[in-house]
N, C-alpha and C positions, 0 to 999 in steps of 0.2 A: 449605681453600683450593680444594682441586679439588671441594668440594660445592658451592662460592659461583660458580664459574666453569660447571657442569652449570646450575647456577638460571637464570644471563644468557644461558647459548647459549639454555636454554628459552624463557624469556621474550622471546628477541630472534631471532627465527628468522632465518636467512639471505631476503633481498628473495625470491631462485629459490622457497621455499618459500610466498610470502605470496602469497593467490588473489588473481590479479587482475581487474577488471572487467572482463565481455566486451565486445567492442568489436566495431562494425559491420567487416564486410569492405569495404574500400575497392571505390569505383564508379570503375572508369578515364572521365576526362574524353571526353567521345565528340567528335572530330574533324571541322569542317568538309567532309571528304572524306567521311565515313561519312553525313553528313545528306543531300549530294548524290549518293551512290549511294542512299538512301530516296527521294528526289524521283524521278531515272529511273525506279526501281523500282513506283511509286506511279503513277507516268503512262502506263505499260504498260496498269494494269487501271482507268484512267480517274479515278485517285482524285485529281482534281486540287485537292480544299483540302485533303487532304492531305500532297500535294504543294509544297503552297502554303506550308504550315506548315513542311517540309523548308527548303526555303528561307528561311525568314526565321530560323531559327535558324541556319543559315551566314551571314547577314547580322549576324547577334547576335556572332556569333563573328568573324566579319572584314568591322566596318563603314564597312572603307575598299574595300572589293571589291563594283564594281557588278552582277555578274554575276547575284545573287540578284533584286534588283531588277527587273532586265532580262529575266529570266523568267517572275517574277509580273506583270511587265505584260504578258507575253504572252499568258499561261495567260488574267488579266482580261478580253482582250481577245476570246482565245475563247470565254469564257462571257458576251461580252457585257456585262462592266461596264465601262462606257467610264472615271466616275470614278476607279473603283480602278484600271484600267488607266492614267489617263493619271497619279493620283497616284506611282505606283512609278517608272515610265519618268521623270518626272520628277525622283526623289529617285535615281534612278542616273546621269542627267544632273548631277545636282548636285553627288556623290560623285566622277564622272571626268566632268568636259568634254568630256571629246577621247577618248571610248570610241566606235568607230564603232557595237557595238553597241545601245548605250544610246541615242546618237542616233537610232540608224534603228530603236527601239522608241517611240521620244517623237514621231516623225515620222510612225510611222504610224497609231498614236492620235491624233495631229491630224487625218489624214486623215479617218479615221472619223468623227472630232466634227464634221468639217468644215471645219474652218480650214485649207484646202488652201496658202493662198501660206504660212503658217507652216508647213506640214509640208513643204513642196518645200525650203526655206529649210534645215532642220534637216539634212532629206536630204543637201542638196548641203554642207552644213558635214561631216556623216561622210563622202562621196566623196571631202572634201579628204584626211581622216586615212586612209582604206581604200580605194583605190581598185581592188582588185580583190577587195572584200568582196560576197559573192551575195543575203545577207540587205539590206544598204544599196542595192544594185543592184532587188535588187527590189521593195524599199517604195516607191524611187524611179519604179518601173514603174508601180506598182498607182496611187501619187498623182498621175502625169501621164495614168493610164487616165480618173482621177475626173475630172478637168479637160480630159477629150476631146483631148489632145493626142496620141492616137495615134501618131505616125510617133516621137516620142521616147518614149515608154512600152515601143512595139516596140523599141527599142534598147537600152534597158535594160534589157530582159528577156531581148533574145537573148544580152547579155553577162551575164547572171548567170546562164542557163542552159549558155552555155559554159564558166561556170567550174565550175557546181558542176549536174551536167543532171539527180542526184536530190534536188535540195531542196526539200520539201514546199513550201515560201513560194515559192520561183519557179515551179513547176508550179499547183500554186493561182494567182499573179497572170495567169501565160500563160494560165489558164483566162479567169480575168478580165475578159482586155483583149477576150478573145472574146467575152465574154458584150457589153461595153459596147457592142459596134460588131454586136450583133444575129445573132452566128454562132453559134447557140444548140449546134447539133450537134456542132461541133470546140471548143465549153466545154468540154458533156458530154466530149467524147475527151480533153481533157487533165484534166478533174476526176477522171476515171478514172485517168489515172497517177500523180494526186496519191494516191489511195487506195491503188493499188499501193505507192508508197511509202511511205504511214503508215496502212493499215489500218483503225485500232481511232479514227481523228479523227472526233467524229461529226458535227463541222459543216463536214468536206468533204462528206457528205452532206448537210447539209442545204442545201450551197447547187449541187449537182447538180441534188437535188429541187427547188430554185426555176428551172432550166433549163427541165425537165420541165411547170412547172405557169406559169409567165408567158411564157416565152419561145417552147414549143411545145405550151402547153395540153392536155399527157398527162397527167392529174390523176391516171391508176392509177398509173404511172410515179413523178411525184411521190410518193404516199403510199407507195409501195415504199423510195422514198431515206426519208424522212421515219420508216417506220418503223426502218427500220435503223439510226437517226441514234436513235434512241427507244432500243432493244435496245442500243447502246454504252453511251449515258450517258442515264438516266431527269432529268428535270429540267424546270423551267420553260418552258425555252427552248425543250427538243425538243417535250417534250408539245404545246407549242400551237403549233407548224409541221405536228406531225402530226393534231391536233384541227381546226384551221382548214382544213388539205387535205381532211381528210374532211366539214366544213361545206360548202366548193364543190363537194364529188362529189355532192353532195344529199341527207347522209345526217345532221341537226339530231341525231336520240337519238343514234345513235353520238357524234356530236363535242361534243354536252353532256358522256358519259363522260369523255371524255379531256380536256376541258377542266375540267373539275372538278378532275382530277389535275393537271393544269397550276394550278390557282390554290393548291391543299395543299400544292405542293411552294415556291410564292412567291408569296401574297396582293399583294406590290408588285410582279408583274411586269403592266405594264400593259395588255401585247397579249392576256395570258392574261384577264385579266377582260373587255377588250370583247370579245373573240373570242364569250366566253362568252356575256356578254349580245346577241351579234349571232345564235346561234344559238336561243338561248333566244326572241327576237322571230320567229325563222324558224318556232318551234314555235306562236307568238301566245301565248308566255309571258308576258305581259307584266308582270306584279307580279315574276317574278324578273330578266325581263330589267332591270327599271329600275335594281336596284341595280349589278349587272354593270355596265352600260354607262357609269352615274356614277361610278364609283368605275374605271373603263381609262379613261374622257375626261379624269377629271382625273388620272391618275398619268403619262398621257401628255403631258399639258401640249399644247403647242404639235405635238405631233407627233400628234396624234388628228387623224384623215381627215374629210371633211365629212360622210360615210354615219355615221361612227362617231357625233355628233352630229344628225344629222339625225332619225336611226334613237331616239338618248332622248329627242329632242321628243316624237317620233310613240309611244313608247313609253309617257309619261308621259298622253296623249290617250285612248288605245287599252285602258287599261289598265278594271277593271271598275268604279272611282272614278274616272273622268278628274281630272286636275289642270292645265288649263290653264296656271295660274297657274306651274307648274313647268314646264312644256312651252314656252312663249312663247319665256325666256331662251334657251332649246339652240339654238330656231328660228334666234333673230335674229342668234346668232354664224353659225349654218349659208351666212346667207343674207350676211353679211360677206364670208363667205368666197365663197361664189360665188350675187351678188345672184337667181341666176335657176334657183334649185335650184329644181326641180319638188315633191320631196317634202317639204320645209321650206315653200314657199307653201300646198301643202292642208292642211297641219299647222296654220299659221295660219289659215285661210278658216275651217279645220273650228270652230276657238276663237272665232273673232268671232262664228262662225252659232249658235253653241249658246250 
């Protein structure tokens, strides 16, 4: 009996003895709170899709919380994509109605697109819910700047600078309102404090640099912002502010380089490609300017300038094949646009004579 009972302990080993399969070590669920300190973190050293990605997974995670949204439209906004900016702002308007800052993110991407009475409209619905909010205060600022109403844009601004006197959006708008009303120098001084307060933003630079080079026509000045706007964050946008500035200082091989790197870093950024092909014409490139300038006229759409078109008629003419026959069309929209273009008429003369 006790040889029959040694047999079954054998064959029946206690579970504690029997090897078990190894099994992975648990991954602790990572926290809506941890993805938003990766977003700060990430926006520090300019990693803004990074950043962008931080956030949408706290969006993943709490898709009744508009604050994620309300970010990425912002972040869109400074990289200049107005769609994906005004998409998010809008999907966190959706999420919370009556969030003032989701409103005065959706409000100021109108502004930008242009649909100024819609964005004034949105604005003054968040002032209802926030009325001593600096962010809503100051989009209100910036869109009554857009629409020249000056004496209330100044009110708005000096109240959201009394509530809150380092907030990057109110120091950037107060810059603003200067720039619209032609005070180019007390811009410059307050785009300057917006930089003190945020450093490392590199299209508070680049819209100093636009002070510098429209407003007071200091092109070295300009391309100093312009580069430092470059040196923060490499990209589309900077590249050809800084490429284009160096086109007007008079210097076509330089701003071929850097536009070149402006079209690698976004073949669809539109300014980049005519920019490109305007300099490339400056060289009397013209077999490379034509594709440049046809391919930013049309990514531009309706927002390409009458030079920018006039310039791939004259392009298409000039070229060591002329092609009339391509050249005509650019003409005749150029001359649409302002029947008494000088360089769109030789353009034409040149084609009937020959």
């Amino acid at each position: 009996m006790v040889a029959v009972i040694a047999i079954v302990l054998y064959e029946q080993q206690p579970a504690w003895l029997t090897a078990r399969p190894l099994q992975p070590t648990p991954v602790p669920t990572r926290s809506a709170i941890s993805f938003l300190a990766d977003a700060d973190r990430l926006l520090l050293v300019q990693d803004y899709e990074g950043a962008m990605s931080a956030y949408r997974e706290v969006a993943r995670l709490e898709p009744d919380n508009p604050e994620p949204y309300t970010a990425i439209a912002d972040i869109q906004l400074m990289l200049r994509n107005f769609d994906a900016s005004f998409a998010a702002a809008e999907r966190a308007v959706q999420i919370a109605p009556e969030d003032p800052n989701a409103l005065a993110s959706l409000s100021r991407i109108l502004d930008w697109r242009g649909e100024y009475e819609l964005s004034i409209q949105r604005g003054l619905e968040a002032l209802e819910y926030a009325p001593d909010n600096a962010k809503v205060l100051a989009v209100l600022g910036e869109a009554y700047s857009d629409v020249r109403n000056f004496p209330i844009a100044e009110k708005y601004l000096a109240d959201a600078f009394e509530i809150d006197p380092n907030n990057v959006l109110v120091l950037r708008n107060l810059a603003y309102l200067q720039e619209m009303q032609g005070e180019y120098e007390e811009a410059i001084r307050l785009y300057d404090q917006a930089i003190a307060a945020a450093p490392n933003r590199f299209d508070l630079y680049l819209e100093k640099g636009r002070q510098y080079e429209v407003g007071l026509l200091d092109l070295e000045k300009a391309d100093e912002n312009y580069t430092k706007a470059v040196e923060l964050y490499q990209s589309a946008l900077t590249l050809d502010a800084q490429g284009y500035g160096v086109y007007n200082l008079g210097d076509p091989f330089r701003a071929v380089n850097i536009l070149r790197k402006a079209k690698a870093a976004d073949p669809e950024y539109g300014l980049a490609r005519v920019h490109l092909g305007m300099a490339y014409y400056a060289l009397r490139n013209y077999e490379d300017a034509v594709p440049e300038l046809e391919a930013g006229v049309k990514l531009l759409g309706d927002e390409a300038r009458i030079e920018h078109i006039y310039s791939l008629g004259l392009a298409y003419i000039y070229k060591e094949d002329p092609e009339c026959d391509k050249a005509i069309p650019w003409l005749q929209r150029a001359l649409e646009i302002e029947p008494e273009s000088g360089p769109a008429l030789d353009g034409l003369a040149r084609c009937r004579s020959s």
